[in-house]
N, C-alpha and C positions, 0 to 999 in steps of 0.2 A: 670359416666355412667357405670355398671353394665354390664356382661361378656353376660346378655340376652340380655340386651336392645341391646347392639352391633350386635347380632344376626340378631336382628328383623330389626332396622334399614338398614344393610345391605343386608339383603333378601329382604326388600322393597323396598331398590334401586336397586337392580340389576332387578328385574321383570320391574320395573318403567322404566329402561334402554330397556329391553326387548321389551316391549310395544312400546315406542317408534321406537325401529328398527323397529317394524314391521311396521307400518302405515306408516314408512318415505319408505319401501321396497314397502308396496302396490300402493303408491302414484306414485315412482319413474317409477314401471314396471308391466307389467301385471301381472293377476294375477296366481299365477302356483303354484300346491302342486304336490312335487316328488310322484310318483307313481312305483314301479317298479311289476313285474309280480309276483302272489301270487305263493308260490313252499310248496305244503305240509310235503313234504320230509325234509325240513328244521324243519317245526312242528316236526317232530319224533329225530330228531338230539337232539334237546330242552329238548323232553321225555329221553332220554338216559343220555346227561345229568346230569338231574335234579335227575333221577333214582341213579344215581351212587353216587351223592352226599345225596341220602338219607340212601343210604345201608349204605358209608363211617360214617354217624354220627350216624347210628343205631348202629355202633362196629361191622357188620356182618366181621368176621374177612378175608373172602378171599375177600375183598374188599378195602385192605388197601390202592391201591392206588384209593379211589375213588376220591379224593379230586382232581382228572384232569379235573373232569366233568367242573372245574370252568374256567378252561384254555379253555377247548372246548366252554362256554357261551363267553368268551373273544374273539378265534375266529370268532365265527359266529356270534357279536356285531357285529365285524370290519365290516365283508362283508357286512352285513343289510345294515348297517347307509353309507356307502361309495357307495354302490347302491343306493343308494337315492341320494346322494349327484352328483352321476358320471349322473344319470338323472339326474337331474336338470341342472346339468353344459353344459351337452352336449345339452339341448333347449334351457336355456338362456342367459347360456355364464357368470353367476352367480351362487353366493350362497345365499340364507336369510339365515344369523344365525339365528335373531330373532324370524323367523318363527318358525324355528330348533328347539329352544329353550322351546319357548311354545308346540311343539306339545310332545318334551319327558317330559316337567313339567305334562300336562295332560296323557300322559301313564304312568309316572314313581311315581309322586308325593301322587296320590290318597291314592293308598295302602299301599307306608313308611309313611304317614302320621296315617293312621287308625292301621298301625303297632306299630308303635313307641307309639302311644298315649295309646294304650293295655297295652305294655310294661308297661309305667309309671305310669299308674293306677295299675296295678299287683305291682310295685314295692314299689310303697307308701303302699299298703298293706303287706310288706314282702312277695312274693309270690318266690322271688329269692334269696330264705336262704345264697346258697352258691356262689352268686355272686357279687365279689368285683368291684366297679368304675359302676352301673349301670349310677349313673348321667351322670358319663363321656363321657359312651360309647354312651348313647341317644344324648349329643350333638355333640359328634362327628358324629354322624349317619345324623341327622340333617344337619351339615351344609357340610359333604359329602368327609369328612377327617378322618374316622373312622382309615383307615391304616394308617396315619402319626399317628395320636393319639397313638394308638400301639406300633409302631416302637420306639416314642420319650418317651414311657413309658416304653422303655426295654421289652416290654413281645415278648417271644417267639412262635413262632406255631406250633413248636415243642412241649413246655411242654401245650397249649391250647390243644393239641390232646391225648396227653397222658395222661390226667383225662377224669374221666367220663363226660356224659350231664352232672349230677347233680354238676358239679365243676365247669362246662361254664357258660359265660354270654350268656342273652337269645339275644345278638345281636352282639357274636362273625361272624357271617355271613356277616354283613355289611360293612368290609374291600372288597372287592371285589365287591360289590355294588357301594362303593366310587370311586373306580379305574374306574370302567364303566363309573361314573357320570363326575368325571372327563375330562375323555375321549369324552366325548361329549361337554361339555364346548372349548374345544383345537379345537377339530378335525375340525372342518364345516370351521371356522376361516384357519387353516393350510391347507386343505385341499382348499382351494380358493384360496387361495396365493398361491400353488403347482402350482395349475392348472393352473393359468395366466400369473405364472413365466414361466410353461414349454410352453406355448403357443407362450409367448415373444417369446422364445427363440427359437423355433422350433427342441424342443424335445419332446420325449415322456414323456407323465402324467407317461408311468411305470415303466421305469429308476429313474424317481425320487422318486414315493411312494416306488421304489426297494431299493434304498440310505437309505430312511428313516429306514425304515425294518432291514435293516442291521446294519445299528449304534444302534439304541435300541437293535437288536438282541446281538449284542456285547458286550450293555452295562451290560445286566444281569450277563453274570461270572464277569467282573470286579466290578459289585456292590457285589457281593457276597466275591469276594475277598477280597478285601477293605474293606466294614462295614458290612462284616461279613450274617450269615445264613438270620437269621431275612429279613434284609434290601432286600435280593435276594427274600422273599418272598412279604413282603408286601409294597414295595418301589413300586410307580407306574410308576418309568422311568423301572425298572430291570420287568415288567411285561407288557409293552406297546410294547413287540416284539412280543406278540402272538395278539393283539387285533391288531396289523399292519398287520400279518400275511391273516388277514381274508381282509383287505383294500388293499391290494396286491390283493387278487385273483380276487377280485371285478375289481378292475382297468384293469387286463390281463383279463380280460372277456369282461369287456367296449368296450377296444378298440382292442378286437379282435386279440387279441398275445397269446396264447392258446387253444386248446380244450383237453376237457374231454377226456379220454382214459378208455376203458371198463374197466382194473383194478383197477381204482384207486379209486371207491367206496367201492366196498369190502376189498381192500387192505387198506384204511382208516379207516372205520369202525372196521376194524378187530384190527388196532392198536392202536386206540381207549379204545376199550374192553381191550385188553392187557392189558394196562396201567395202566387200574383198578386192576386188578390182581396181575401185578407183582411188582407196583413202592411200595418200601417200607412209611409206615406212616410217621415216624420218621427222615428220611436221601434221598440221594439219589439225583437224577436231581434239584428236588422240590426246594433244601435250596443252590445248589451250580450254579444256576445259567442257568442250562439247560431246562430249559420249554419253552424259541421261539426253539431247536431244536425239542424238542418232538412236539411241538403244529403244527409240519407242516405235523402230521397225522390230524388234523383237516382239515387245509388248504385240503389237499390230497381227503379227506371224502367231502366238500366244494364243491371243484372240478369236484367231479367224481360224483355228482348228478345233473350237469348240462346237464346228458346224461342220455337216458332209460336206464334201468335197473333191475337188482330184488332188489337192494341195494334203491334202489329211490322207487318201488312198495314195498317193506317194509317198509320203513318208513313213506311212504305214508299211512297206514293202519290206519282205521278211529281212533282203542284206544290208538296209538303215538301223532295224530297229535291233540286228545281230550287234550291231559299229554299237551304236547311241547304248544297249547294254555292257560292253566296258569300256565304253568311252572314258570311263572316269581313270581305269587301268593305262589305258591308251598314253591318256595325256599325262599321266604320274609316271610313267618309263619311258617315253618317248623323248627324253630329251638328254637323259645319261647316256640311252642308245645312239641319239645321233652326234652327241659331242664325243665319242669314244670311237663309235665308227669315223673313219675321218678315211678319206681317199687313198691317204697315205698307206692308214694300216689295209684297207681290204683289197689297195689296186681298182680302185671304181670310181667315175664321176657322173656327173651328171645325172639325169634320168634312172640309171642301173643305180649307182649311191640310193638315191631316195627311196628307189621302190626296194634293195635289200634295207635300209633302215626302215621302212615301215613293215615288212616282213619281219623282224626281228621284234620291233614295237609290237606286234600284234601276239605274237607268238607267247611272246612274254603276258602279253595282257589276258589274253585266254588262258593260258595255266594259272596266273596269279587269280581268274574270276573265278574257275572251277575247283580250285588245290586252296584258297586260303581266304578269299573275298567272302563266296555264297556259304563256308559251311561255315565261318564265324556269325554271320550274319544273323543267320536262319538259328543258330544254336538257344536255347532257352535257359539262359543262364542266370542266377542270380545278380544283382546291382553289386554283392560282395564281388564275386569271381571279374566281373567285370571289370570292377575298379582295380582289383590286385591283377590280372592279365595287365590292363592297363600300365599299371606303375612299373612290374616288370621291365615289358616290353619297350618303354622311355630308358629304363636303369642298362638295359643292354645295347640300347643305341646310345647312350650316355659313354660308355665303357668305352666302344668303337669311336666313337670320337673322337674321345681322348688318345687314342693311337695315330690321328691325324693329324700333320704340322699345320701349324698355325698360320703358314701363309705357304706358298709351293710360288717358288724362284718363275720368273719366264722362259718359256722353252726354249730361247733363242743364248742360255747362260753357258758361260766355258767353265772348264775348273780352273781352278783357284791356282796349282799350281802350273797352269798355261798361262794367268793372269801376273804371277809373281815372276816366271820366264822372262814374258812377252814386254810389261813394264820398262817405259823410260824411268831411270833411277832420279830420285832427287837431288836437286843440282848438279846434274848432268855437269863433265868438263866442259868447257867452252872450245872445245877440238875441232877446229874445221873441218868439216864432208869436205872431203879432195877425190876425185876420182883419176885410181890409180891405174886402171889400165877398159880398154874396152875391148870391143869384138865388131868385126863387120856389120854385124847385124844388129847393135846397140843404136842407130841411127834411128827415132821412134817416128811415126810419122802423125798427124796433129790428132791427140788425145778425143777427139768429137768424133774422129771418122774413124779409130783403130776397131778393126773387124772383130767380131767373135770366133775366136779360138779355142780348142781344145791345150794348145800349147802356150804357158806364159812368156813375153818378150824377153829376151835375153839383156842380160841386166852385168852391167859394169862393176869391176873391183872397186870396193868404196873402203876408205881407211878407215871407217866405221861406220856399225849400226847405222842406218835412218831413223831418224827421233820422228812418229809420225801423233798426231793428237787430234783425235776426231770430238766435235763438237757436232750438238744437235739433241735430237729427239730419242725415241723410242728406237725412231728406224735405223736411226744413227748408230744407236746401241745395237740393236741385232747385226748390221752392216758391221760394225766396229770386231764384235766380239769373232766375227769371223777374219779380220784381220789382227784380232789376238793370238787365237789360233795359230795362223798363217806364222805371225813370226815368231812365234814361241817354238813352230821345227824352224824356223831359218834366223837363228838368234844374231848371226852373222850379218844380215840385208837388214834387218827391219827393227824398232821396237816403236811397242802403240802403248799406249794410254787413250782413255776416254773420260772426255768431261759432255754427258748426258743428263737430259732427265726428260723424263716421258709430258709431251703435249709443248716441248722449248722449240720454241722458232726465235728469228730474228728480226721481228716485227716489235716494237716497242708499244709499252704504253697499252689505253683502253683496256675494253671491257670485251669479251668474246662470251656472249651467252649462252654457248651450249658448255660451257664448264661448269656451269653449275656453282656447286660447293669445292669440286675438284680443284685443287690450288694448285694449276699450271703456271698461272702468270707469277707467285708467291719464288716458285722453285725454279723456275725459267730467270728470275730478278736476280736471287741470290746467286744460280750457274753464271750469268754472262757479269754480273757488275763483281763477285767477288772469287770465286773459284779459277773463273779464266784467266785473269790477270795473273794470277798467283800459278796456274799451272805454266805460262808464259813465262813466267819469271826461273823456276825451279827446274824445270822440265827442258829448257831450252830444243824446242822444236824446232822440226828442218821443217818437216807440214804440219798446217793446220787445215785437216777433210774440216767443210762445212756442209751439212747434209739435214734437210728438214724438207718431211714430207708434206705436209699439206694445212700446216699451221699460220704459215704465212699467206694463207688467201681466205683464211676462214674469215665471214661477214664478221666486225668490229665496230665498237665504237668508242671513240673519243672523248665527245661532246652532246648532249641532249641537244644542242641548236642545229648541230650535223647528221645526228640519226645512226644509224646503222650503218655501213662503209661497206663497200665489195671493192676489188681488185682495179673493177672497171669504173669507179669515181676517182675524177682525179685525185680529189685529197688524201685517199688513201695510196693513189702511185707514189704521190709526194713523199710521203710518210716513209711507203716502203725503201724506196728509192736513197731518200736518207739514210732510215737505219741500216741498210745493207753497205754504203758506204762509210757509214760511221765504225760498223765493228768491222771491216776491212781496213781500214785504214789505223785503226788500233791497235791492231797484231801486227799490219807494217812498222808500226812506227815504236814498236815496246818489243818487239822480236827480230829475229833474222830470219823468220821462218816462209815459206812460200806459201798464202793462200790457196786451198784446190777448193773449190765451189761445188757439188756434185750435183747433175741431173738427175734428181730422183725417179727411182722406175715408176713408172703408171700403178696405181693399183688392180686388182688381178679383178676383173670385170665379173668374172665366172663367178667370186666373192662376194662383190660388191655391187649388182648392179642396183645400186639406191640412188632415189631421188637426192641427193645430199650437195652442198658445198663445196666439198671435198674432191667430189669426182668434177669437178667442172673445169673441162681443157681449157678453155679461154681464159681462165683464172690461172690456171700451171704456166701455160705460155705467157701470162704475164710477169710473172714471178720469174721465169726465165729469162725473160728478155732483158730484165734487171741486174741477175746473175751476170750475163753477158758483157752488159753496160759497164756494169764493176771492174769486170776482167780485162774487158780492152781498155783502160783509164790508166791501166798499170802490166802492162803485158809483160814484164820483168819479174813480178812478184806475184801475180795472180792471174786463174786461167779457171775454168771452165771440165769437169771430166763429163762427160755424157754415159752416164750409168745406163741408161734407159734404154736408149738406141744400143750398148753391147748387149744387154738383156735381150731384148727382143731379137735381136741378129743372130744370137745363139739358141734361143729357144723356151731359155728359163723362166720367160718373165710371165709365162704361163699355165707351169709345172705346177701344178695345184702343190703337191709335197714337199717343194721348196719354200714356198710360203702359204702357210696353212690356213693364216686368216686374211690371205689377200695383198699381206702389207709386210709382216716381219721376214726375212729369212729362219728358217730352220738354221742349228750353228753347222750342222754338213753342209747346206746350202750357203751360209754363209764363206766360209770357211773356203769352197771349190770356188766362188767368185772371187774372193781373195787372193788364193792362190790363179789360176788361170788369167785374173785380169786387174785388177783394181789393186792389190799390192804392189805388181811388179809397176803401176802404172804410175801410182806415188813415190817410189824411189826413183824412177825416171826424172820425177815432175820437180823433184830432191838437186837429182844432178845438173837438171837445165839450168836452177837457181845460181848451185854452186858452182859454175863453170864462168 
């Protein structure tokens, strides 16, 4: 049986289970649906938000802590669903799950269903160039494990934020979707047994949801401790103290052990807002564990709209509580729409992008409230029809899936046959690059200062191909595949191979934290100590490009007695400074090939403006300055290209559509720098050697 059918089968038993509770619930007891009092003000909470979380993934940059809005839908889940529950308990002295069950399958199911199935159809169309594991993500979305999926796949949320939309998956969102869903499977269940234990017992329901709240609140630093950033983010024990947080206030309101106090609206909202503001993207509360302390400015906000107010008549205002009514729409399309709109495709940046993706986000959202949301909702269906809609509707998104590949290549990929072209053959002859004839204008002048051109340098008769072998990263690879390209039409000038792998630098050794589970250093070990050698050997290269963008300044460590390393402690210049010499000096000394070092472009700021490592100049200019030191040690065999400065000089290094998420080339974009400057610049770099 098949990883689908498992699926289906199991989503048809569990509804089938469902159903059943409920008939054996209506039979057992009267009939009763929680009902608690409609609070608009809550609608405006939802707008806010959802608001924050749109700015956050628009890149508006003083919004970098928006991604809190998700912690705030966490607490103000809690309180909902636990008013409902704290009603029901207190008339029947019960809970139906089953009931439970079916009424958020018919709120929640409708539109991840028409969602996801968009998704799948877009993606069997390649419509998410640069998005890897689509399959994955849709079944993880599906069966409501989207976060474990994640967390057990090593990916970070950190490096998901630090690319652009066009480097996300269109259903990076649905880890906190799952956490909710979660959440509601547990809760109705715990929450019954709470309440009957505490009754036994003749304690209060809020001592004990107060217990609960605390242990999970606790458990977030020690899950971040332990298994690290990641797990503190997308683990749903280390994230179940802010959705407690909101079941808590519920319960202190139920049974009447608090009241609202005139500050604590504005004082919540206010820190709120903050949050947005000032929590950094990349670091901070978020990954170490601190989000049930921050989230009890929710709580606070929760709270203090239990009482009039101008904080409650604000958010009461009809075009919050219009947002906070499909906010939940909102935030379930708004992120397929804005990884799909990309600058590229619509001709828009900035400001005008964001505001048509939220135009389209919303559009979508209010057809999907009015055409598929409210009238499943509202319909009075049986627990049967329920569950068979249900299974259905899983078996049709099952279907779609399975027309989706299993993982979709990087945008920045050539074909195969420009790859078989462009290839230095194995064991290349040992024929010496002679250059047979030049032209006036063959005379280059020093590779740092060569201007940006529409026109590539005119390049001398060579008695063969150039054998060129780019090594490095990610960037390497996009950068490369566009000189694949390049000589696959000029099979005459050029041939490239590439020895890559995504997160390789040339920093040895240590521990870099933000990998997580990601085994860079694993794949980075095996590329330089046994693939390079060997393509050195076979390949007999004229260059070897060395190009890594931002691997080698990332914060490292060694040693627990040394801590953590940046660029700007000596022991880590030391470190650098060696190894850049060590594998420089290992291609001289096992090759005849000519080192070219590349000045990697800046990342695209428009992209990127995060607090991060990464973007830190002082950190690149060290890294260069090293580059440098190498090249002039051996000015015969190794030199320096400044990619960066021709980037910039031309124009590109800021063309949103050339590199989409900030950092890769597009293979058109790669492909024009190739040809216009950086190919003809390595067959120069060829001929200096061989002369």
């Amino acid at each position: 049986m098949d990883t689908h059918t498992v699926v289906c089968v199991a989503w048809a038993g569990v509804m089938a289970d469902i159903n059943r509770a409920v008939e054996n619930e209506v039979a057992d007891a009267a009939p009763y649906r929680a009902r608690i009092a409609y609070q608009p003000a809550l609608d405006g909470v939802r707008a806010i938000a959802v608001t924050m979380v749109l700015l956050f993934h628009g890149g508006v940059s003083w919004m970098n802590g928006g991604y809190f809005g998700v912690s705030v839908f966490f607490t103000l889940s809690g309180f909902l669903i636990t008013s409902l529950l704290c009603s029901e308990f207190s008339s029947t002295q019960r809970v139906a799950p089953g009931a439970f069950y079916v009424r958020r399958a018919k709120r929640l199911l409708p539109a991840s269903v028409v969602c996801l199935s968009v998704v799948s159809v877009m993606a069997s169309a390649n419509a998410w160039t640069a998005a890897n594991h689509v399959r994955r993500d849709l079944l993880g979305s599906l069966g409501q494990v989207a976060n474990w999926v994640r967390l057990f796949a090593g990916e970070s949320y950190v490096d998901a934020q630090s690319a652009s939309a066009g480097f996300r998956s269109p259903l990076d969102h649905y880890w906190s979707l799952a956490i909710e869903e979660q959440f509601y499977w547990i809760w109705p269940l715990a929450f019954w047994g709470l309440a009957r234990s505490a009754r036994r017992r003749g304690v209060s329901l809020t001592s004990v949801v107060c217990v609960c709240t605390a242990v999970f609140a606790a458990c977030a630093p020690l899950i971040a401790a332990v298994w690290g950033s990641d797990a503190a983010y997308w683990a749903t024990p280390a994230r179940a103290g802010e959705i407690l947080l909101g079941a808590l206030v519920s319960v202190l309101l139920s049974e009447g052990r608090v009241r609202a106090a005139r500050w604590m609206a504005p004082l919540g909202l206010a820190l709120v807002l903050a949050f947005g503001f000032v929590l950094p993207a990349a670091s901070g509360p978020a990954y170490s564990g601190g989000f049930p302390v921050l989230a009890l400015a929710s709580a606070m906000l929760l709270l203090g709209l239990q009482r009039e107010g101008f904080v409650r008549s604000l958010l009461s205002w009809r075009p919050f509580v219009s947002l906070g009514r499909i906010s939940y729409g909102v935030y379930l399309y708004h992120l397929p729409v804005f990884v799909f709109m990309t600058s590229q495709r619509i001709a828009l940046d900035g400001w005008a992008l964001l505001a048509s993706r939220c135009a389209v986000t919303l559009a979508i959202a209010i057809t999907s409230y009015q055409l598929i949301e409210q009238p499943i909702r509202r319909a009075t269906w049986a627990g049967v029809r329920t569950a068979v809609t249900a299974a259905a509707a899983s078996l049709a998104v099952v279907a779609l899936v399975a027309a989706v590949p299993a993982a979709a290549g990087s945008y920045w990929g050539v074909s195969a046959s420009s790859r078989l072209i462009a290839a230095i053959p194995i064991d290349a002859p040992s024929t010496p690059l002679v250059v047979q004839s030049t032209t006036a204008d063959t005379e280059a002048a020093s590779p740092a200062s060569t201007p940006a051109t529409s026109t590539p340098a005119a390049l001398p008769q060579l008695s063969r191909p150039v054998r060129i072998l780019v090594v490095g990263d990610s960037i390497a690879e996009a950068t490369g595949q566009g000189l694949v390209a390049w000589a696959a039409a000029n099979p005459t000038v050029a041939q490239v191979s590439l020895a890559v792998s995504a997160g390789c630098g040339f920093v040895r050794g240590g521990t870099v934290a933000t990998d997580g589970k990601v085994p860079f250093k694993r794949d980075c070990d095996e590329l330089l100590d046994y693939a390079l050698p060997k393509d050195l050997a076979e390949l007999r290269p004229d260059v070897v490009v060395m190009l890594v963008w931002a691997r080698d300044q990332a914060p490292r460590q060694w040693s627990e007695s040394e801590g953590e390393l940046t660029p700007h402690d000596n022991a880590f210049l030391v470190r650098l400074s060696r190894d850049y010499e060590a594998i420089t000096r290992e291609i001289v000394a096992t090759s005849d090939a000519r080192v070219v070092w590349i000045r990697p472009p800046k990342g695209d700021s428009w992209w990127l403006d995060l607090d991060s490592p990464f973007s830190d100049e002082s950190a690149h200019e060290i890294v260069e300055g090293v580059m440098h030191r190498v090249a002039e040690a051996n000015t015969r065999r190794v030199e320096v290209l400044d990619l960066r400065t021709w980037m910039e000089s031309d124009g590109v290094a800021l063309d949103h559509a050339a590199r989409p998420d900030g950092l890769h080339f597009t293979i058109g974009a790669a492909t024009d720098v190739a040809t216009r400057w950086l190919g003809p610049q390595l067959v120069l770099a060829a001929t200096r050697f061989s002369e």
